[in-house]
N, C-alpha and C positions, 0 to 999 in steps of 0.2 A: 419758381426758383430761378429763372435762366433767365435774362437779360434781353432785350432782342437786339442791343446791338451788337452785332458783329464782332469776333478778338481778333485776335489775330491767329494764322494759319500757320501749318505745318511747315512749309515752305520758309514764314519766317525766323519761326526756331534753328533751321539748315542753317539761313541766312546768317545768323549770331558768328561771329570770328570767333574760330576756332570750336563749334558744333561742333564737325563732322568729323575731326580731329579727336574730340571725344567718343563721340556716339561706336565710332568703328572698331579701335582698340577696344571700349568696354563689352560690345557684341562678341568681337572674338573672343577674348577670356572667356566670359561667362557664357560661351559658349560647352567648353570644357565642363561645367557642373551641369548641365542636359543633358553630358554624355557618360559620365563618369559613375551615378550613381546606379544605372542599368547595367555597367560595362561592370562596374565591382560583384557585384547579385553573379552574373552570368559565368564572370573569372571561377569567384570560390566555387561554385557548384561545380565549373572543369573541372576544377584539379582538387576538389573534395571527397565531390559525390552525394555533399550530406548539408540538406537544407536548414539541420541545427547549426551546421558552421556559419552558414552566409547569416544567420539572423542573428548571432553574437558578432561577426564581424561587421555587417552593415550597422549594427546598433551603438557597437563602439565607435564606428567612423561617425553617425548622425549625431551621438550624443557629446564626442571631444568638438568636433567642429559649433555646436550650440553650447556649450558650457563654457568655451573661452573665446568666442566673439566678441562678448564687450570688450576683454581685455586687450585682443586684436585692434578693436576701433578705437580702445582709449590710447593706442601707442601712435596707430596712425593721425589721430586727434593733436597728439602731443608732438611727435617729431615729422609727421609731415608725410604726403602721399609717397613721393621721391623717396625719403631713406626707409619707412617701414615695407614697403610693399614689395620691392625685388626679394627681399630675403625670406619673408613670407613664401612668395611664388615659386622661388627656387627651391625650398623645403619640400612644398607641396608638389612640383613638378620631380623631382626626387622621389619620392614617397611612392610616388604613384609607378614611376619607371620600375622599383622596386616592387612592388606588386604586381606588375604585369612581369615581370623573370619569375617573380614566386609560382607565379596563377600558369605562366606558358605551358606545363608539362604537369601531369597529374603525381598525388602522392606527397604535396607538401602540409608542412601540420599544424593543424588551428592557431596554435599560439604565435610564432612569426607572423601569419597573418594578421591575427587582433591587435599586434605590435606593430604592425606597418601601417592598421587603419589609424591606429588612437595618433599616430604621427602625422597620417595625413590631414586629419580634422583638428587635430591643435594647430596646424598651421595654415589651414585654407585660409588665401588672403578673399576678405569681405567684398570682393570686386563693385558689387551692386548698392549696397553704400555708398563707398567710396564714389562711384559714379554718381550717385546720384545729390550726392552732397558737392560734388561740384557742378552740375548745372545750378545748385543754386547762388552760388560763389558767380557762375558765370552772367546770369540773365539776372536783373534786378526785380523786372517789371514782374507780377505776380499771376497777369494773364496768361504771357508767355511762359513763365515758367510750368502752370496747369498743364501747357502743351507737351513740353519740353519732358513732364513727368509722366504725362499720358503716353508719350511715344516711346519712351523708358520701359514702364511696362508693358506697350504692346510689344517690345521685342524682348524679354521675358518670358512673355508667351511664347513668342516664335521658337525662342530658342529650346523650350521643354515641351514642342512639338518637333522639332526639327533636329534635337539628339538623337532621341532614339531610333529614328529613319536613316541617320545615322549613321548608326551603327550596327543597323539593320541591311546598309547596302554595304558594308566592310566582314561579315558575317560569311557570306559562302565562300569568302578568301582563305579568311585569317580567323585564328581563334579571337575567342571574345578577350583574352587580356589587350587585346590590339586596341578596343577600346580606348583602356587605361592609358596606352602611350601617344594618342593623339589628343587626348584629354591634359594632357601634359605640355604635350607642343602649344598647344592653344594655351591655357594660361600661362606660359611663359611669353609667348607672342603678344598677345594681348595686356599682358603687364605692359612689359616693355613700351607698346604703342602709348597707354595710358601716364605712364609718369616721365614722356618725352613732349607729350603734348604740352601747349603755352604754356595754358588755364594749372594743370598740374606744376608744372616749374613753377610758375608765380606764384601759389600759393603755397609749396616749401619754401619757398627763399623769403618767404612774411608770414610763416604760420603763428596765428594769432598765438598760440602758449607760449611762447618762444620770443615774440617784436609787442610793443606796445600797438604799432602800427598794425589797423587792419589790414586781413589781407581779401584786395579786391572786395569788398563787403563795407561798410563806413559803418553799418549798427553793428554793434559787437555786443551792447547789455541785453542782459536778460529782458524777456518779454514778460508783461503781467502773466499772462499766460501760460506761465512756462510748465506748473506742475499737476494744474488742471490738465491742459492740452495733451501736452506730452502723455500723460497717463489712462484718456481715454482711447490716443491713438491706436497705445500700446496693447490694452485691455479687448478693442475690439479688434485691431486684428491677432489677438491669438484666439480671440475667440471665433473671427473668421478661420483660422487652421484650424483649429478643432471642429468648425461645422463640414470644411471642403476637406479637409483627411479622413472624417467619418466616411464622407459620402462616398471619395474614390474606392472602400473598401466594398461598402453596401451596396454597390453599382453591382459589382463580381457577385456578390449571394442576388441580387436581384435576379442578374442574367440567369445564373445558374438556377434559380426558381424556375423560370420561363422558358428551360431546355435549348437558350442561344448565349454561352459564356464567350464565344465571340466575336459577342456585339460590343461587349466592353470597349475593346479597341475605337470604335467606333464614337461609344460615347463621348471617351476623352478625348477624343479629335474635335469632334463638336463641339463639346463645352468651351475646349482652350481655343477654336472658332468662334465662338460668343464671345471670351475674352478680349482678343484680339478688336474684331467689330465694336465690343463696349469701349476699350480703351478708345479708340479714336472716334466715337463719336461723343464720349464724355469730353474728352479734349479740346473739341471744337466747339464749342457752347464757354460761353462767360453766365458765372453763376453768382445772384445776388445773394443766396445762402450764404453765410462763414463756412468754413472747413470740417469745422467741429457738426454743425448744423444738419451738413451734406453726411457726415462721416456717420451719425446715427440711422439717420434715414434710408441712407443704402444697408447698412448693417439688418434696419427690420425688412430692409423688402429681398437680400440673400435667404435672412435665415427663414421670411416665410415662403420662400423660392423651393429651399430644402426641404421644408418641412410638407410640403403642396403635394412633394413625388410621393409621398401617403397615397395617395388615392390613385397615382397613376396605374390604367389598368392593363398597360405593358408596354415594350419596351420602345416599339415608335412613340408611345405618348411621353414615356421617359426621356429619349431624345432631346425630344421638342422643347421637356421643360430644363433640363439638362443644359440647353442652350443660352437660356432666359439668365439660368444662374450664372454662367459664364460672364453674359451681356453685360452682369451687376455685380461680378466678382474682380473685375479687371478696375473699374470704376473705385472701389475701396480699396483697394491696395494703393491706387494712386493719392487716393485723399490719406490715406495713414500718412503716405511721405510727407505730403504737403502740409496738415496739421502738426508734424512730427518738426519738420525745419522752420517754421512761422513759431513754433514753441519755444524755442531755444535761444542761447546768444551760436555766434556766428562758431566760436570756436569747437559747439558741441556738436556741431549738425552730424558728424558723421556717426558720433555713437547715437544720438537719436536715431536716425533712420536705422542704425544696424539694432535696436532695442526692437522696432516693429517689425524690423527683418526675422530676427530670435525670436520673438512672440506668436509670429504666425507659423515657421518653423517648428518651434514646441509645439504650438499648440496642435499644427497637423499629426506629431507625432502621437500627442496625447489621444487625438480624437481618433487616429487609427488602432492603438493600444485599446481603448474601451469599449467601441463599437465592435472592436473583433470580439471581446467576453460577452455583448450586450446579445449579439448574434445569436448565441448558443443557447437563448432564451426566448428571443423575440422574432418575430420573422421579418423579411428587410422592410414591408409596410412601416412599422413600428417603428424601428433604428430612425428612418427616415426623419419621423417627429421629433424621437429625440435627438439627432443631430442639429437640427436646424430650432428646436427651442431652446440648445445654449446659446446660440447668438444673438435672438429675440431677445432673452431675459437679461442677458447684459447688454444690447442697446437700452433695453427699454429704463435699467438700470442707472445707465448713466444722459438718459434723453432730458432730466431736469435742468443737467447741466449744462446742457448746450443750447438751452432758449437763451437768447440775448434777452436781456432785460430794458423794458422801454420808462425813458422817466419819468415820473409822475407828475402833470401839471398841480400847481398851489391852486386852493381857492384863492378869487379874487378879492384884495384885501387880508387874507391870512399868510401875517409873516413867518410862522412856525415854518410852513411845508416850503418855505424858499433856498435852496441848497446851496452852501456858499461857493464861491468860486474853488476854493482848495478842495470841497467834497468832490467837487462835482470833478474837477483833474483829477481823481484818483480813482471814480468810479470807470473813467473811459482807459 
């Protein structure tokens, strides 16, 4: 599948005018969502007491913030990084200030709260989209862009390794709603840095729904591609969240089998360790695969990653393979973006990417809702299997689709099998 010549390097993605200018601002922000969703959990339990509040509040914040995403990225699509995204941030930096005054002192009552979350998650601006639909606006070339995407989400990773430590060294200060208000400073910060940067100005002031004129991008048509592509992207990573939100559940019945709940801790460091390690050495490889090609293959070799911890027969062995998954979890998330933007015309990149965003999202939530009932049946051996055989059976589902097709030489002398020149431009 990989190439042996050489891509180009990390370095030269930095190099790109105007990177680092991106890459910074978008780390701060979405720095804010690594810390905010532990910092919320932690607030309602202060000032509640009662772990049925935090699960109707955290569900209303997870489920407003995933049910009006598209319509988030179809506005930033339409009117452009610059005008959609301050008011966005500003809502949600609000929102949040207001829940950490709710959450500071104990005694306040569910309903304010459900009412501040469903406000905060209708308005979370899609930061990580938006980022990452303009490194493709910015880098043309397709190598460098794989880089540009791999190093994308390796700090992704970082950053839902590096909240909760977080806010775990602001903890013996300050109550946990402290959290929530630096969760705020940061995506206001990091807004800000992202829609002053070049690449963002340039592309409000020519967004494609708006100027005839492309903006920064010259292909604007739709690609053959577009509804094949787009929809295996989408398909396998929710079904990627559904196999990696089962597992982060069945990890904790695992531990808890084997009398060490926490090692959990542990696990998840590892794994989002393998992430991080997979993402950048997926990166650095130039692959003759297509997108779609790669995006099946890693899909079978997570979900029978998932499905393997069956047999582990504890929790060092768990670890180890824990990692493996990581190593190849990090890898398809990159390839969703990348089949997800190559899918599209220029103007929809950002709701695509936020489709696979929302897709993995639900589907994490989905796979932790089932596997919690599936639990009270099955012991976590089991769960295991089935976590990691919804993802197998939908790669393997859509794996027809992704053979390129090779053309058929004519018999020599047989003018039937000769494809005319017009077949033959519609079939590439």
């Amino acid at each position: 599948m990989s190439s042996p010549a050489p891509g180009p390097s990390y370095r030269a993605v930095l190099r790109v005018t105007g990177a680092c200018r991106l890459l910074i601002p978008a780390l701060v922000g979405r720095s804010s969502y690594g810390l905010v969703s532990l910092a919320l959990v932690l607030s309602v339990v202060h000032a509640t007491g009662s772990y049925a509040h935090v699960g109707v509040v955290v569900g209303v914040f997870g489920a407003t913030v995933a049910a009006l995403s598209p319509l988030r990225a179809r506005l930033i699509d339409r009117h452009g990084p610059c005008a959609a995204l301050p008011p966005m941030a500003s809502l949600f930096a609000l929102t949040l200030l207001g829940l950490a005054v709710t959450t500071w002192s104990e005694g306040t009552g569910p309903g304010v709260l459900v009412a501040l979350a469903a406000m905060a998650g209708a308005c979370a601006p899609p930061l990580g989209p938006v980022a990452r639909s303009l490194w493709s606006h910015l880098i043309a070339d397709r190598a460098l862009l794989q880089r540009a995407y791999s190093l994308d989400t390796v700090v992704e990773e970082l950053i839902f390794l590096g909240g909760p430590l977080l806010l775990g060294a602001l903890l013996p200060w300050w109550p946990p709603p402290i959290g929530l208000v630096v969760g705020a400073l940061l995506v206001s910060t990091g807004t800000w840095g992202l829609v002053t940067s070049p690449v963002t100005r340039s592309l409000s002031r020519r967004s494609p729904e708006r100027s005839s004129a492309p903006a920064l991008d010259t292909d604007v048509t739709p690609r053959p591609v577009a509804r094949g592509g787009l929809l295996t992207a989408v398909a396998l990573s929710g079904a990627a969240g559904v196999a990696l939100g089962a597992t982060a559940l069945i990890n904790v019945a695992f531990a808890e089998q084997h009398g060490r709940v926490e090692t959990v801790v542990f696990l998840e460091a590892l794994q989002t360790a393998g992430g991080v390690i997979g993402g950048l050495l997926y990166g650095a490889v130039s692959w003759r695969a297509g997108s779609r090609t790669r995006l099946v293959l890693i899909s079978l070799a997570l979900g029978g990653g998932v499905a393997a911890a069956t047999f582990a027969p504890g929790v060092a062995a768990l670890t180890a393979l824990l990692f493996v998954v990581g190593v190849v979890g990090a890898p398809l998330i990159t390839t969703s973006y990348l089949l997800a933007d190559e899918s599209v015309a220029a103007d929809r990149r950002t709701r695509a990417g936020n489709w696979v965003n929302t897709a993995h999202n639900a589907g994490s939530s989905v796979g932790g809702a089932a596997i919690g009932a599936l639990l009270t049946l099955v012991p976590p051996s089991t769960a295991y299997t089935a976590a990691g055989g919804v993802l197998v059976v939908v790669a393997v589902a859509v794996l027809p689709f992704s053979i390129p097709r090779r053309r058929v030489r004519p018999l020599r002398g047989s003018s039937w099998a000769v494809p005319s020149a017009t077949s033959a431009r519609r079939r590439r």
